[in-house]
MIFI-28133 format. One record per residue (C-alpha): residue number from 1; residue in one letter; z, x, y. Coordinates in steps of 0.001 Angstrom, whole numbers. Each point is the difference from the previous one (the first is absolute). Example, Ala and Ser with C-alpha at 12.3 -4.5 7.8 and 13.67 -1.06 7.14 Angstrom:
2
- num, residuo, zz, xx, yy
- 1, A, 7800, 12300, -4500
- 2, S, -660, 1370, 3440
! end
This chain:
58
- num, residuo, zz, xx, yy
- 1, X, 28245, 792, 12240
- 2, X, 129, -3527, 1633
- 3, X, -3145, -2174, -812
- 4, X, 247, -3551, 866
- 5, X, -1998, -2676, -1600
- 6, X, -235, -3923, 941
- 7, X, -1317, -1908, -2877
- 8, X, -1831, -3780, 1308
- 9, X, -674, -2087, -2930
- 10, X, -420, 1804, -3892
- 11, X, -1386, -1744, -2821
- 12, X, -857, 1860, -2948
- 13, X, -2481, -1182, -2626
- 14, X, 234, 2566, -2988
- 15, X, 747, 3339, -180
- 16, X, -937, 2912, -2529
- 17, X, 1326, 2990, -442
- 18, X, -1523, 2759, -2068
- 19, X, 2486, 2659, -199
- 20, X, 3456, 978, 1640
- 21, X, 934, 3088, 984
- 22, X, 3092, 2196, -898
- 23, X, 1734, -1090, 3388
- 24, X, -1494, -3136, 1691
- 25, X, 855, -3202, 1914
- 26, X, -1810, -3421, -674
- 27, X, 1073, -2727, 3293
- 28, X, -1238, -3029, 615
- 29, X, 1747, -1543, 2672
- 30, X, 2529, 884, 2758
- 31, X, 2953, 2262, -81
- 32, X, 2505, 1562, 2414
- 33, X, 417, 3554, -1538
- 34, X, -1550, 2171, -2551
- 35, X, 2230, 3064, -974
- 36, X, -1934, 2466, -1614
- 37, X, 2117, 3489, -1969
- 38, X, -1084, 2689, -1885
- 39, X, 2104, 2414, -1889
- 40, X, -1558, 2752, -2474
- 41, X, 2170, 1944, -1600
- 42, X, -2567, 1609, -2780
- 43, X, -1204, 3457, -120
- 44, X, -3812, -721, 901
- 45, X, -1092, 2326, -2955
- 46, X, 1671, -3191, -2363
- 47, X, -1984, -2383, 1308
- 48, X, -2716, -1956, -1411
- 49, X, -2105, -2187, 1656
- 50, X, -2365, -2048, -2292
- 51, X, -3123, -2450, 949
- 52, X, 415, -2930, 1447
- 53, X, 138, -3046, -3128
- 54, X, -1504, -3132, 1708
- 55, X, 1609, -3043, -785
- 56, X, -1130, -2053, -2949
- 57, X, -2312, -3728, 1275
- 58, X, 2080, -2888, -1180
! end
């Protein structure tokens, strides 16, 4: 997939985030390249997915 984006002028004035997943990606910003991999090399009857724990307010 090829998916351009052209970014004019950012300002960010706070941000909150209430939970992250298991495999996620947080930008603010530009960047050139983004290289995403997955390798799984578990049985799928050993795996245990629990619930999401939100992050704790500071």
């Amino acid at each position: 997939m090829n998916f351009t984006v052209v970014n004019k002028d950012i300002q960010v004035g706070a941000i909150d985030v209430t939970g992250v997943s298991s495999s996620s990606v947080f930008l603010i910003g530009d960047t050139n390249t983004i290289s995403l991999s997955s390798v799984f090399d578990t049985p799928p009857e050993s795996l245990i997915i629990g619930p999401l724990v939100p992050l704790a307010p500071q």
